[in-house]
C-alpha positions as CSV (number, residue, x, y, z in Angstrom):
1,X,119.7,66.7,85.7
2,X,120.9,65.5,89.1
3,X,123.0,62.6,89.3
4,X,122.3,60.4,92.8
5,X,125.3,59.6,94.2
6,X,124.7,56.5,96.6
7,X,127.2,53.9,97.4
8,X,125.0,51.2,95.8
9,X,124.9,52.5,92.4
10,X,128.3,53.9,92.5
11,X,129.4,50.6,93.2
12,X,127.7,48.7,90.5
13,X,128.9,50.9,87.9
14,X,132.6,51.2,89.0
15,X,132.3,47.0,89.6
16,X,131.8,46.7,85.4
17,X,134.6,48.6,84.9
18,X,137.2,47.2,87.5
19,X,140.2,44.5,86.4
20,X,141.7,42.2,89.0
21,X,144.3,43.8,89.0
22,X,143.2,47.4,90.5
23,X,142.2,45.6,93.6
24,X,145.0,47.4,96.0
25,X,143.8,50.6,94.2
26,X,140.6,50.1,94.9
27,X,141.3,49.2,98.7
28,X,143.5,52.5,98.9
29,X,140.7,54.7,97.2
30,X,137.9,53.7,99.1
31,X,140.4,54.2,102.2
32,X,141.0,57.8,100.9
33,X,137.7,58.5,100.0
34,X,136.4,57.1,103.1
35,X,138.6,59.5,105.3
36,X,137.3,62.5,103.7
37,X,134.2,64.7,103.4
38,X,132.3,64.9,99.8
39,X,130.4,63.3,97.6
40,X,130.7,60.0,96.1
41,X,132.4,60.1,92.6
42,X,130.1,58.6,89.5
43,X,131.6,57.1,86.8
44,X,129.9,55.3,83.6
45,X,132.4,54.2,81.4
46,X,135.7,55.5,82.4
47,X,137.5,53.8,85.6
48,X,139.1,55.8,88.6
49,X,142.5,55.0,88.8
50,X,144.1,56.9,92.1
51,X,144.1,60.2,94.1
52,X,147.0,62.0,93.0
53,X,148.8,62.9,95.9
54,X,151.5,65.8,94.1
55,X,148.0,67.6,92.8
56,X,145.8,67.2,95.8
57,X,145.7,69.0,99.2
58,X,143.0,68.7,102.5
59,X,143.3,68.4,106.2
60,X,146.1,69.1,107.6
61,X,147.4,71.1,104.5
62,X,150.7,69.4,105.0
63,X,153.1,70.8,102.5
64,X,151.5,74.0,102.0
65,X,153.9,77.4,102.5
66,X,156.1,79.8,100.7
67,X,159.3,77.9,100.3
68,X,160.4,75.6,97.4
69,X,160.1,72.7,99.2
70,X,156.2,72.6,99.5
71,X,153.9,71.2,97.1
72,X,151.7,74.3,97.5
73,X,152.5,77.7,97.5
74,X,150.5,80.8,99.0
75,X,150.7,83.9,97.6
76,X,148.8,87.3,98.9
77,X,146.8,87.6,101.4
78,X,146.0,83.7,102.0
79,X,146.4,81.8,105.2
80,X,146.5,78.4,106.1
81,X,143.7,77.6,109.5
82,X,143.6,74.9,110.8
83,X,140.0,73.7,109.6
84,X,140.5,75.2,105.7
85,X,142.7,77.9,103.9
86,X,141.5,80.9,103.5
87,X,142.1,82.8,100.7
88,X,140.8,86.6,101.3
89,X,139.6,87.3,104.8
90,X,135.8,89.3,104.8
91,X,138.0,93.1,104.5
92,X,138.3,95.0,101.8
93,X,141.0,95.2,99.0
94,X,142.5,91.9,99.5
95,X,143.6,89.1,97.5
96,X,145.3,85.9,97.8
97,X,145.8,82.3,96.1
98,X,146.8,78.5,96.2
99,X,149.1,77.5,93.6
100,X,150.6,74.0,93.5
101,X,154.0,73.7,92.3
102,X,154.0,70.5,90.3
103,X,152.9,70.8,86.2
104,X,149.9,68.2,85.7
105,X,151.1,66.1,82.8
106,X,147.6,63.9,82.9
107,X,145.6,63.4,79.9
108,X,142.1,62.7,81.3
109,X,141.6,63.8,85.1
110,X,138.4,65.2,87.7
111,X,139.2,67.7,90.2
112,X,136.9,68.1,93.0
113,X,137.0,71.0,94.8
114,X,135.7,71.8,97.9
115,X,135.1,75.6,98.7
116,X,133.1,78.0,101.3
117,X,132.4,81.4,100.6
118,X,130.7,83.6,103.4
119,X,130.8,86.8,105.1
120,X,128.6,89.8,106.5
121,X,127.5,91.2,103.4
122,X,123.5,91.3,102.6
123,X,122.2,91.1,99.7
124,X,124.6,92.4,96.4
125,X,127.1,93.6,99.2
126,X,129.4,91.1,99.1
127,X,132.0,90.0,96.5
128,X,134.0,89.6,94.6
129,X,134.4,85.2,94.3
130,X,136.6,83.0,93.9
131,X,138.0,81.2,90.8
132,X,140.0,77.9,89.7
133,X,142.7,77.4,87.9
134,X,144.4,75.4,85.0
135,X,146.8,77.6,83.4
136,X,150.0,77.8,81.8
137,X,151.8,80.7,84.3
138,X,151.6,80.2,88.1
139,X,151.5,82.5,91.0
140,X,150.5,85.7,89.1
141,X,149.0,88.6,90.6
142,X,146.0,90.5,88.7
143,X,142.8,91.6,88.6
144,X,140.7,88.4,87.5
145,X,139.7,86.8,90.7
146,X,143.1,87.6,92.1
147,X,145.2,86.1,88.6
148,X,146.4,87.8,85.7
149,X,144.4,88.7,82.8
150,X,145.4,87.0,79.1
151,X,146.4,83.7,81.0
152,X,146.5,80.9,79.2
153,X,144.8,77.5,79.8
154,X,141.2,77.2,81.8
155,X,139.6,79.3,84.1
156,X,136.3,78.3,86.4
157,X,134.5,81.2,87.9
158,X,132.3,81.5,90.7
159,X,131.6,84.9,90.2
160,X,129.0,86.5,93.4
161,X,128.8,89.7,92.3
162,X,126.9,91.4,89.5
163,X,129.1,93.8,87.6
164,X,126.6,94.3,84.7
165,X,123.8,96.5,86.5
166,X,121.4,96.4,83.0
167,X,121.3,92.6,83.1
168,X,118.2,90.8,84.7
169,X,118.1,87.0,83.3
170,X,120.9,86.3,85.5
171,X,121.2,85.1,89.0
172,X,124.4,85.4,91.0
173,X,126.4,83.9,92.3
174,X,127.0,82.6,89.1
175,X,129.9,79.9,87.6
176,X,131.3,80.3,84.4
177,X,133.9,79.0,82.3
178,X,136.4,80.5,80.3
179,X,139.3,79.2,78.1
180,X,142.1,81.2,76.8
181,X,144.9,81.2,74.6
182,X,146.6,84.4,76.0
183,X,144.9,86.9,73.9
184,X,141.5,87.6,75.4
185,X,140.8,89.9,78.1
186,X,138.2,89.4,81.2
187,X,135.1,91.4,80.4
188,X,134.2,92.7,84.3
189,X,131.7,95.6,83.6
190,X,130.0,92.3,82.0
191,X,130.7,90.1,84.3
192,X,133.1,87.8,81.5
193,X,130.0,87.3,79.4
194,X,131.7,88.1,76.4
195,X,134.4,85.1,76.5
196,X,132.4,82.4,79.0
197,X,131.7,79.1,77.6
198,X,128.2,78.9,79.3
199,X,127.5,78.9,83.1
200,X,124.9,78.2,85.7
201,X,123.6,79.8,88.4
202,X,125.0,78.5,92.2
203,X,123.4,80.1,95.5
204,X,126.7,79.3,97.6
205,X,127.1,82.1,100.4
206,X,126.7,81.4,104.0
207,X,125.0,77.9,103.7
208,X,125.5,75.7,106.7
209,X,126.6,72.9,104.7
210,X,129.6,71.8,102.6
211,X,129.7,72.7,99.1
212,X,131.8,71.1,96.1
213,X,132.4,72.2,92.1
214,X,133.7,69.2,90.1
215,X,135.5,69.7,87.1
216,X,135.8,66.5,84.5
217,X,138.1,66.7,81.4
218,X,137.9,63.6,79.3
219,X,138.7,63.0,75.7
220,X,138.6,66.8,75.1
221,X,134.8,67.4,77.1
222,X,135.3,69.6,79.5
223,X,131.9,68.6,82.1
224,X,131.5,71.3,85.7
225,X,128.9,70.4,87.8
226,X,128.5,71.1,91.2
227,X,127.2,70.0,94.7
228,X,125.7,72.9,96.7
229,X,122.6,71.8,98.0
230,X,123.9,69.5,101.1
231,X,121.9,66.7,98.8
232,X,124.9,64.0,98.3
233,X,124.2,64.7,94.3
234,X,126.0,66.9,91.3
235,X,124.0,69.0,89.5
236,X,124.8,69.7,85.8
237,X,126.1,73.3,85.1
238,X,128.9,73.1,81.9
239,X,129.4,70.8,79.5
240,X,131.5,72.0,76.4
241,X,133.1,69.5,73.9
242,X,136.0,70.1,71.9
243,X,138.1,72.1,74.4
244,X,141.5,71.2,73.9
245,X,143.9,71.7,76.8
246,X,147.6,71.2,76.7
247,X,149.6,68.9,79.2
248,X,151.5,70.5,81.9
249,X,150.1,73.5,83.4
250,X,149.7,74.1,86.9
251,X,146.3,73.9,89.4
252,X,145.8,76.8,91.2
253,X,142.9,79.1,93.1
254,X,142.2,82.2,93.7
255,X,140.1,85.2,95.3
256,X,140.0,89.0,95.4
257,X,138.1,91.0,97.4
258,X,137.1,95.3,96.5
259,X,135.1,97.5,98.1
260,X,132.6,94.6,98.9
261,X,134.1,91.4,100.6
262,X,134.0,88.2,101.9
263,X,135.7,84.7,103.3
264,X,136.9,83.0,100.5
265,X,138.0,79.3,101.8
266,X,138.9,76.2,100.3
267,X,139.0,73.2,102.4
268,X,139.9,70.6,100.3
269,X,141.5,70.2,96.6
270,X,141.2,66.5,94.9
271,X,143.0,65.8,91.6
272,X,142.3,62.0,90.2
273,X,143.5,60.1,87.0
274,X,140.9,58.4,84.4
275,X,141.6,56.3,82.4
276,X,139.7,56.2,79.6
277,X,139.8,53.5,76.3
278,X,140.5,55.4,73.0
279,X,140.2,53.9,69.6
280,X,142.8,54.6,67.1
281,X,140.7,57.0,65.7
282,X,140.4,58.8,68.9
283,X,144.0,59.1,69.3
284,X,144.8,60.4,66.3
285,X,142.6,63.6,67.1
286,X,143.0,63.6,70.8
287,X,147.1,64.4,70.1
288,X,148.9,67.1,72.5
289,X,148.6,70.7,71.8
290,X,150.6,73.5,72.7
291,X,147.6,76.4,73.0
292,X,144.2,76.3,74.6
293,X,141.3,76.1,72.2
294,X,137.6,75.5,72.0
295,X,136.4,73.8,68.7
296,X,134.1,76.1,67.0
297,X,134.8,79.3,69.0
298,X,137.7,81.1,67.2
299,X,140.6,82.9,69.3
300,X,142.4,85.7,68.1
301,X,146.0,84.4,66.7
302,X,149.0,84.6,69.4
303,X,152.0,86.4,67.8
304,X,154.7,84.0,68.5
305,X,157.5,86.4,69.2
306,X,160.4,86.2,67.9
307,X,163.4,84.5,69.2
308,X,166.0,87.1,70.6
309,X,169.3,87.0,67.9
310,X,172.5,85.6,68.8
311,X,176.0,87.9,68.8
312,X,177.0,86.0,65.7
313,X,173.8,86.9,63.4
314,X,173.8,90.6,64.8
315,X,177.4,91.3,63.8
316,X,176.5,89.9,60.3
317,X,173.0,91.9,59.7
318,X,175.2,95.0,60.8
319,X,177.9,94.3,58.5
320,X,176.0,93.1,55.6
321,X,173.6,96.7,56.0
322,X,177.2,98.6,56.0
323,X,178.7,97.0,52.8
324,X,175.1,97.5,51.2
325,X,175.2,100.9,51.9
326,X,178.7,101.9,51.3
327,X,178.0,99.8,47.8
328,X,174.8,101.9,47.4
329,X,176.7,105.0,48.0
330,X,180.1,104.2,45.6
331,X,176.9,103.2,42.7
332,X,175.2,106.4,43.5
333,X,178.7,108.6,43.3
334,X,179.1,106.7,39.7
335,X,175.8,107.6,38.4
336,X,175.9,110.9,39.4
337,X,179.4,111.9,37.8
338,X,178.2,110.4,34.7
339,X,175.4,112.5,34.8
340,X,177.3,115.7,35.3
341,X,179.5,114.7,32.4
342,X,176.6,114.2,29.8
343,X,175.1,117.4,30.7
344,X,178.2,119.2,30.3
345,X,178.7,117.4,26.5
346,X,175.1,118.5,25.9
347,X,176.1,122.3,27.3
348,X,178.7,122.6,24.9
């Protein structure tokens, strides 16, 4: 179901839900929102609070580099242009990736990205996509979309390649979703069927307009919809309740590219706060966690491992084994004399 996104209605609906005292914050985020391309963001029931600045990136990618002074960090093969950054050029065997370097402690938030994926390629000769990030670990190379395999935390997919040759029912390039508590594995000979929480799909290569994935967490529903058809409207494609996500991981993006390729960009990243009215209820169940989890979809158990042991508790295990076996040894000497002098009783 598409959702219209005019000014009018958007209005009316944010208007029910504003206090007095968000009027500056409602000056600075029409100001904000104004400045920038995208679609207008719906809300029905929750209130926008504010663009978070820390989280967000777009023109002119201020703060963006390699040292520890930026807010976002490149790693790979990404470049920053001056018009978007571009995350794996259209060449073969690349990868690259936008991590941002502050943890995201907020309990209900909306990222909107906005994204361009193009290239040469015809038809099923081009690949691989890019994904998006909410994970635990930053700025680690691997082979799912250009991130490590087993993260931890949230992963959106938009996957342009079919890996899966037998498959027919689905249409790429396909989004999916996929949360993980470190001990699942990206299928890619099936395309992540296996471990995806549903998905939908997105024709999003070499369009002449400006395409956008949203993706809404709020009182544990995870919602991803998407903008691709230069309509000014979000189209459904995920919605998942229960997925339970802990505070304090890091936003991030990434793409690879293998034998098949293609321009992977990403103009603009936008991170805002909800706020959102709980009852008591709600916050009893809606507590922190510490692992990623999707009610009614069981994860394989994490072994926690152990904690390393300290010089003090080595030096005891190793002295306590010694005494125990120098004590097992003295008791087996004992028992063995004693044995040698009944049989010799017996012998005479």
């Amino acid at each position: 179901m598409a959702v219209t996104l005019g000014p009018s209605g958007w209005w009316q609906r944010w208007r029910r839900h504003l206090s007095a005292r968000d009027g500056s914050r409602m000056l600075l985020f029409l100001l904000l929102l104004g400045s920038g391309q995208g679609p207008w963001p719906v809300w029905a029931g929750q209130t926008f609070e504010y663009l978070k600045r820390e989280h967000s990136l777009s023109k002119p990618y201020q703060g963006v580099g390699t040292g520890s002074s930026s807010l976002w960090n490149l790693m790979g093969n990404a470049m920053v242009m001056t018009q978007y950054i571009r995350l794996t050029p259209d060449m073969q065997s690349k990868q690259g990736a936008l991590w941002n370097r502050v943890p995201c402690f907020l309990r209900d938030w909306e990222l909107q990205v906005h994204f361009r994926i193009h290239g040469q390629g015809k038809k099923n000769l081009h690949g691989d996509g890019l994904a998006i990030w909410y994970t635990k670990d930053r700025m680690q190379p691997g082979p799912v979309f250009g991130n490590m395999d087993k993260f931890v935390g949230l992963g959106v997919f938009v996957d342009t390649y079919p890996n899966e040759e037998k498959q027919q029912e689905r249409v790429f390039p396909y989004i999916s979703a996929m949360v993980n508590n470190g001990s699942l594995s990206y299928d890619h000979e099936r395309d992540g069927r296996p471990t995806e929480l549903g998905g939908c799909t997105a024709i999003v290569r070499n369009l002449h307009y400006d395409t956008f994935l949203v993706i809404r967490y709020v009182k544990r529903h995870l919602t991803i919809m998407m903008d691709i058809d230069g309509k000014h409207e979000w189209r459904d494609c995920i919605e998942v309740p229960g997925v339970r996500l802990p505070r304090g991981y890091y936003f991030g993006t990434s793409s690879i590219t293998g034998d098949l390729s293609d321009n992977h960009d990403v103009i603009s990243l936008k991170l805002f706060e909800l706020t959102v009215e709980r009852t008591p209820e709600e916050e009893k169940l809606h507590r922190d966690v510490f692992l990623p989890s999707v009610d009614n979809m069981k994860l394989p158990e994490m072994t926690a491992p152990l904690p390393p042991l300290s010089g003090l508790a080595l030096f005891l295990i190793v002295f306590f084994s010694l005494v125990f076996s120098v004590f097992a040894i003295v008791i087996g000497i004992i028992l063995y004399n004693k044995w040698q002098e009944q049989s010799r009783k017996r012998f005479y």
